[in-house]
MIZA-96248 format. One record per residue (C-alpha): chain; z negated, y, x; residue in three letters; residue number from 1. Coordinates in steps of 0.05 Angstrom, whole numbers, plus 5000, padded with zeros to 4 digits. Layout:
REC  chaine     Z     Y     X  residu  num
REC       A     Z     Y     X     ALA  NUM
...
This chain:
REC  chaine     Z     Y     X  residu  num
REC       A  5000  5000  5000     UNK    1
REC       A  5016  5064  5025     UNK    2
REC       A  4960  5114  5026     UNK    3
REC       A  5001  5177  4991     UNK    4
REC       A  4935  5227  4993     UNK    5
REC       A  4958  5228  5083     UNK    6
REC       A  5030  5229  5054     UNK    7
REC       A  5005  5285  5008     UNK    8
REC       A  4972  5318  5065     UNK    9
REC       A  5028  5314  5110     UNK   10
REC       A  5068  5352  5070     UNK   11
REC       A  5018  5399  5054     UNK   12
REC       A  5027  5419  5135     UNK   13
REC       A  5094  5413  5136     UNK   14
REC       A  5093  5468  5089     UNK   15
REC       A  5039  5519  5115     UNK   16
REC       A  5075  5510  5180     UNK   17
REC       A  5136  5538  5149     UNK   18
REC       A  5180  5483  5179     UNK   19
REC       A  5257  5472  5156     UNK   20
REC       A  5271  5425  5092     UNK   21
REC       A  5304  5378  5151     UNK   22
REC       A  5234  5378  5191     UNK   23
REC       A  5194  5359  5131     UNK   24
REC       A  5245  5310  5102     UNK   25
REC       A  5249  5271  5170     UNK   26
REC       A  5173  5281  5187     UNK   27
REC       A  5158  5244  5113     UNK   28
REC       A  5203  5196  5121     UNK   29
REC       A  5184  5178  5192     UNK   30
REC       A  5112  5172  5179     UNK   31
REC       A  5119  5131  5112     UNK   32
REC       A  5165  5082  5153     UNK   33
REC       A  5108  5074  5210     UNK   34
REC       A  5050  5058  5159     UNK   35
REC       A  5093  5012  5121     UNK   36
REC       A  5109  4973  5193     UNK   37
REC       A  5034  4973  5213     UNK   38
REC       A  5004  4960  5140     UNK   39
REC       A  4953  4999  5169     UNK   40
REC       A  4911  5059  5151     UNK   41
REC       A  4928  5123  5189     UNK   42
REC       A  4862  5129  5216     UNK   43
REC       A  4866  5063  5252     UNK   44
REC       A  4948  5072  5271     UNK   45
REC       A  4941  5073  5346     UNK   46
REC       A  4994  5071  5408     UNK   47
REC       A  5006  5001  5405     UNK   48
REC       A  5041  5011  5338     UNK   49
REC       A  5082  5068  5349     UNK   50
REC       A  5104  5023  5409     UNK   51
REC       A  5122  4962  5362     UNK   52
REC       A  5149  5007  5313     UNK   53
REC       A  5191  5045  5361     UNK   54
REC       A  5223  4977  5395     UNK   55
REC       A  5235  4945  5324     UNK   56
REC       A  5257  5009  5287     UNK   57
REC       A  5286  5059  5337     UNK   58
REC       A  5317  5009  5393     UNK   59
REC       A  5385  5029  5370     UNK   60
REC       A  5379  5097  5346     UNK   61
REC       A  5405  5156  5395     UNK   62
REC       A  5349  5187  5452     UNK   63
REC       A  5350  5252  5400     UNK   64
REC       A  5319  5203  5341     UNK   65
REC       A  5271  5170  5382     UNK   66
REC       A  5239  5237  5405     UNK   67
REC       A  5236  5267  5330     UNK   68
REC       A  5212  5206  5307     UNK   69
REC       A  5150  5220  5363     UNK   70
REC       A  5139  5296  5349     UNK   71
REC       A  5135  5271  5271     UNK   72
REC       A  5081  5229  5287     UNK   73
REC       A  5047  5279  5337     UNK   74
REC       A  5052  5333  5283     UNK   75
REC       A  5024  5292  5233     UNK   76
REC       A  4964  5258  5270     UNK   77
REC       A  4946  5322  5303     UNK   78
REC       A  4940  5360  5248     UNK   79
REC       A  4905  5318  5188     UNK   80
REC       A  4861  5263  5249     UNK   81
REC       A  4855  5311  5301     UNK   82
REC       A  4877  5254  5358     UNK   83
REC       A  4940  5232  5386     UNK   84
REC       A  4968  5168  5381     UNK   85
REC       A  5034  5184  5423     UNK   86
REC       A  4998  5202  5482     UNK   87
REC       A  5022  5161  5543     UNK   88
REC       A  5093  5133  5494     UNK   89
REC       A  5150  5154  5548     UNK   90
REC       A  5195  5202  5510     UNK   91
REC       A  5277  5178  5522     UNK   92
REC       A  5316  5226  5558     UNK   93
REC       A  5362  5265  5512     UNK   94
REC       A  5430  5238  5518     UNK   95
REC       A  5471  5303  5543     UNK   96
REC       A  5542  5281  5505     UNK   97
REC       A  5598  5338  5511     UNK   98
REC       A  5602  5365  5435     UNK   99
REC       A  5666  5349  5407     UNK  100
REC       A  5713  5402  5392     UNK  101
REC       A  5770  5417  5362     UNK  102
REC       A  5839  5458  5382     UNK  103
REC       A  5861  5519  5347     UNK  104
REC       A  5917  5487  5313     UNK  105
REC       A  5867  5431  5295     UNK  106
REC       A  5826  5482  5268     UNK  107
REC       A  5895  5503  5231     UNK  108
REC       A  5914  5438  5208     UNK  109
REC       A  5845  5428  5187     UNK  110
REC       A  5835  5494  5151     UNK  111
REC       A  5895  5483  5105     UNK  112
REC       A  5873  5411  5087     UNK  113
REC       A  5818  5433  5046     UNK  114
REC       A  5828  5406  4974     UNK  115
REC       A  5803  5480  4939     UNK  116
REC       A  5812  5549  4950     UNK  117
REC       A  5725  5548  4963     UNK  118
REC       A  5725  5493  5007     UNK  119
REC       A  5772  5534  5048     UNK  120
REC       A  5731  5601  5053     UNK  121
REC       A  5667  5556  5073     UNK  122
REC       A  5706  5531  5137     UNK  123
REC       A  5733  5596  5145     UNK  124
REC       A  5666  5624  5151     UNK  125
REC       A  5635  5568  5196     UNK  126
REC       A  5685  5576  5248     UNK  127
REC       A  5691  5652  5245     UNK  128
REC       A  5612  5662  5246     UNK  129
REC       A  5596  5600  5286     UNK  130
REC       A  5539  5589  5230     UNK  131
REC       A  5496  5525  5232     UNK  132
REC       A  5503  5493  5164     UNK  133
REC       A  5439  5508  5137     UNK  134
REC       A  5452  5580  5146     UNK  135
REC       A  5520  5583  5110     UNK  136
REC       A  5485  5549  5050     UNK  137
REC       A  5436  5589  5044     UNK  138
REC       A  5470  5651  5057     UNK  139
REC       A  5469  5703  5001     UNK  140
REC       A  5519  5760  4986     UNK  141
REC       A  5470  5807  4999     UNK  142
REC       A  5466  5796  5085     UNK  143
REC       A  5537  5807  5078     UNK  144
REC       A  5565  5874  5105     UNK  145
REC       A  5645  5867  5098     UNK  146
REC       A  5672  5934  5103     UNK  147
REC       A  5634  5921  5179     UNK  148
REC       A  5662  5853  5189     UNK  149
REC       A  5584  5818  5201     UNK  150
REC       A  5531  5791  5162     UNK  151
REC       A  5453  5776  5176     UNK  152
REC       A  5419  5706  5177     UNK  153
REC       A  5356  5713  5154     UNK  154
REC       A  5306  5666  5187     UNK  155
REC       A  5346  5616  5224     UNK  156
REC       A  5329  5567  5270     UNK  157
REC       A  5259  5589  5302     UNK  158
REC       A  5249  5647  5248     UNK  159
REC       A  5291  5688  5279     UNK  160
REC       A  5336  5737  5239     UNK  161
REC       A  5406  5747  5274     UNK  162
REC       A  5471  5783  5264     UNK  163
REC       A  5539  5744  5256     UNK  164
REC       A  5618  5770  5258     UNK  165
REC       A  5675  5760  5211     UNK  166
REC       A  5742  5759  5220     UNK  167
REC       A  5775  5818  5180     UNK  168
REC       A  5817  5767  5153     UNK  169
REC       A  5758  5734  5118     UNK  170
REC       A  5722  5793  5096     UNK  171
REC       A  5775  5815  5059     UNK  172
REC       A  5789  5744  5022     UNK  173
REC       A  5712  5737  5009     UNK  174
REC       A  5715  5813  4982     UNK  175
REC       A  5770  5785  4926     UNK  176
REC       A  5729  5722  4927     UNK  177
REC       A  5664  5751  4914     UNK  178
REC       A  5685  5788  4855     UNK  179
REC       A  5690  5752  4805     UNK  180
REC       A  5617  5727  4831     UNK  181
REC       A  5571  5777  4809     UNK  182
REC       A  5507  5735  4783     UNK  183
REC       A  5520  5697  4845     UNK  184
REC       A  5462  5709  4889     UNK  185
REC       A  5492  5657  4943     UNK  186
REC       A  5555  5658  4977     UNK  187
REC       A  5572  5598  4954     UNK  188
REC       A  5531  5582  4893     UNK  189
REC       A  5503  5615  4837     UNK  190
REC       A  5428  5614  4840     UNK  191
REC       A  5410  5544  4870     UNK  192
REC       A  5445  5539  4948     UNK  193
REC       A  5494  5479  4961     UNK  194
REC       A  5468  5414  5000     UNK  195
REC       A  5490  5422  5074     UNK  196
REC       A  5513  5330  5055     UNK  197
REC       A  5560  5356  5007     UNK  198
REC       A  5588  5412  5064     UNK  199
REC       A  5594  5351  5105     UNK  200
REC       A  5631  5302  5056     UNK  201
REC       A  5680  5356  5049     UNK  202
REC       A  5700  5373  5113     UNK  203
REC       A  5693  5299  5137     UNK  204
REC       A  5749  5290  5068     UNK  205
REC       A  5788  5351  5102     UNK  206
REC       A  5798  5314  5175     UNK  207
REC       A  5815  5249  5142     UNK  208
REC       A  5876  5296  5105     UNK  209
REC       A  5885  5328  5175     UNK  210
REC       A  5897  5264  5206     UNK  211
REC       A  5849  5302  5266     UNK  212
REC       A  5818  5224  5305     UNK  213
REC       A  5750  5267  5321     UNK  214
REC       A  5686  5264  5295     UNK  215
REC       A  5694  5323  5251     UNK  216
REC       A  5632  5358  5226     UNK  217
REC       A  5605  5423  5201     UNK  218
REC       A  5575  5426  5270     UNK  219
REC       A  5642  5414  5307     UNK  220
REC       A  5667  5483  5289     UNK  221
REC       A  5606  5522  5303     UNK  222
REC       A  5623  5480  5376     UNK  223
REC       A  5698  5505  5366     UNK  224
REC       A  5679  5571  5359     UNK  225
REC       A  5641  5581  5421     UNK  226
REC       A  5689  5554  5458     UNK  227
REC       A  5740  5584  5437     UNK  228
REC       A  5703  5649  5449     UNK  229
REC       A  5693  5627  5520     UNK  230
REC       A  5768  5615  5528     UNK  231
REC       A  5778  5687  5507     UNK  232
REC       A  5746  5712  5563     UNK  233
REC       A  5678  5728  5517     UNK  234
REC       A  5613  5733  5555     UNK  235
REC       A  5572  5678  5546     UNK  236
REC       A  5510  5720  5536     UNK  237
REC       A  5544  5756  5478     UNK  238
REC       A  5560  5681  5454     UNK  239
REC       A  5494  5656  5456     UNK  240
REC       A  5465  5720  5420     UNK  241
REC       A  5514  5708  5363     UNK  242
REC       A  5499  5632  5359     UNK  243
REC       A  5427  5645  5356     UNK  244
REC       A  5400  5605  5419     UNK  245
REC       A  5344  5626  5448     UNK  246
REC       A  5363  5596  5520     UNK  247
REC       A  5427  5598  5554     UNK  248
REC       A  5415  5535  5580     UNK  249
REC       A  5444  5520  5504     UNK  250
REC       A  5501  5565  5510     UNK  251
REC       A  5523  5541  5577     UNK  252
REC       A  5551  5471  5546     UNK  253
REC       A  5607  5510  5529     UNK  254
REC       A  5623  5523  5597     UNK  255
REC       A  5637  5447  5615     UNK  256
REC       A  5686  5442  5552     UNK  257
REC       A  5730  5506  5562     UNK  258
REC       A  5794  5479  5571     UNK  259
REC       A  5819  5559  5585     UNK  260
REC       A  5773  5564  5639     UNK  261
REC       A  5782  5498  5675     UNK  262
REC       A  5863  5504  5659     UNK  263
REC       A  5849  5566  5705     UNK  264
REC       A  5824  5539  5766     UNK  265
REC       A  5859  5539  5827     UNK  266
REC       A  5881  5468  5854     UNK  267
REC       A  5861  5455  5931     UNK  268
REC       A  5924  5414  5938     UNK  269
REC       A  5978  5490  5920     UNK  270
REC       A  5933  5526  5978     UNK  271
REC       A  5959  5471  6033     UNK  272
């Protein structure tokens, strides 16, 4: 039986910590799956478990699961036990995989592939803004400036607010979009936002259309974006700011996939 008043708990920190609708869906879901392996009481779940748990459960899951999948248990032993079962558990290395991204005409052929005239404006606006997905959803009209060309993210990733750019192309289709909108308090909903799985399934139905053989995700153009930004000659500073990374260790990915910049580079064997 799974004791729901630490469940109950949980969330109840989740919450007063003021953590993303991803962090508390994955922390929930994390611990209920660890007290259902142990058949244990929390108060009694000690290293031992996570470590059968982790080796039955997690042994093929990516590095970047595994070490959520810690900081969920951390967070919620920490916090409602005051102790620590995770000390001394070896945290994977995060794999460091190039991001996939895509060309501009994929970007093209992908664009036009969309199956409605919305669908199209939402991966407009990812790859001119480079917005993370949960941002575009819950985007509303009002952070948008167009007659500027930028809009505002209001509490993204680590709380931070942030400014974005538009193309003037898609400020002035969102204009004529927007006005036929006006008890819309989202971008791209009425009054409830979108889920970021059904931004996924349609992109993911785009690429199939596009014929593109990538992994193609919401995340891929934010990825496209930069890069292509870096190809342009952009600084990388300026990119990161507009991403909305706080190190530029993040940014500097971007710097091993610019095909621009590595297209650029003088070959040893034309100097002999």
């Amino acid at each position: 039986m799974i004791p729901e008043e630490f469940l109950k708990k949980l969330e109840t920190e989740i919450k007063i910590a003021k953590l993303s609708p991803y962090t508390l869906r994955n922390y929930f879901a994390f611990n209920k799956q660890l007290l259902l392996h142990s058949n244990k009481e929390p108060d009694l779940i000690d290293s031992q478990d996570i470590k059968y748990f982790l080796a039955e459960k997690m042994n093929d899951r990516a590095a970047i699961s595994t070490i959520l999948c810690l900081a969920a248990f951390k967070f919620a032993y920490t916090n409602i036990l005051e102790k620590d079962p995770t000390l001394g558990i070896k945290r994977p290395k995060n794999d460091k995989k190039i991001p996939s991204v895509l060309t501009k005409e994929e970007v093209i052929r992908l664009i036009d592939s969309a199956y409605s005239r919305k669908s199209k404006l939402m991966m407009q606006m990812l790859y001119s803004s480079g917005l993370r997905v949960s941002e575009l959803v819950n985007l509303k009209i009002a952070d948008l400036n167009l007659n500027e060309n930028i809009g505002y993210v209001r509490s993204g990733k680590g709380k931070k607010d942030r400014m974005f750019v538009l193309s003037k192309k898609l400020s002035k289709k969102l204009e004529k979009y927007l006005e036929k909108k006006k008890d819309w308090i989202y971008v791209l909903s009425e009054k409830k936002s979108l889920t970021t799985r059904n931004i996924q399934k349609i992109i993911k139905k785009a690429s199939v259309k596009a014929g593109i053989n990538k992994e193609v995700t919401p995340h891929t153009l934010r990825h496209s974006f930069a890069t292509h930004l870096l190809d342009m000659g952009v600084d990388i500073r300026k990119i990161q700011e507009l991403l909305g990374h706080s190190s530029i260790a993040t940014t500097q990915i971007y710097t091993h996939i610019s095909s621009e910049q590595l297209k650029s580079i003088k070959n040893p064997l034309d100097e002999l």
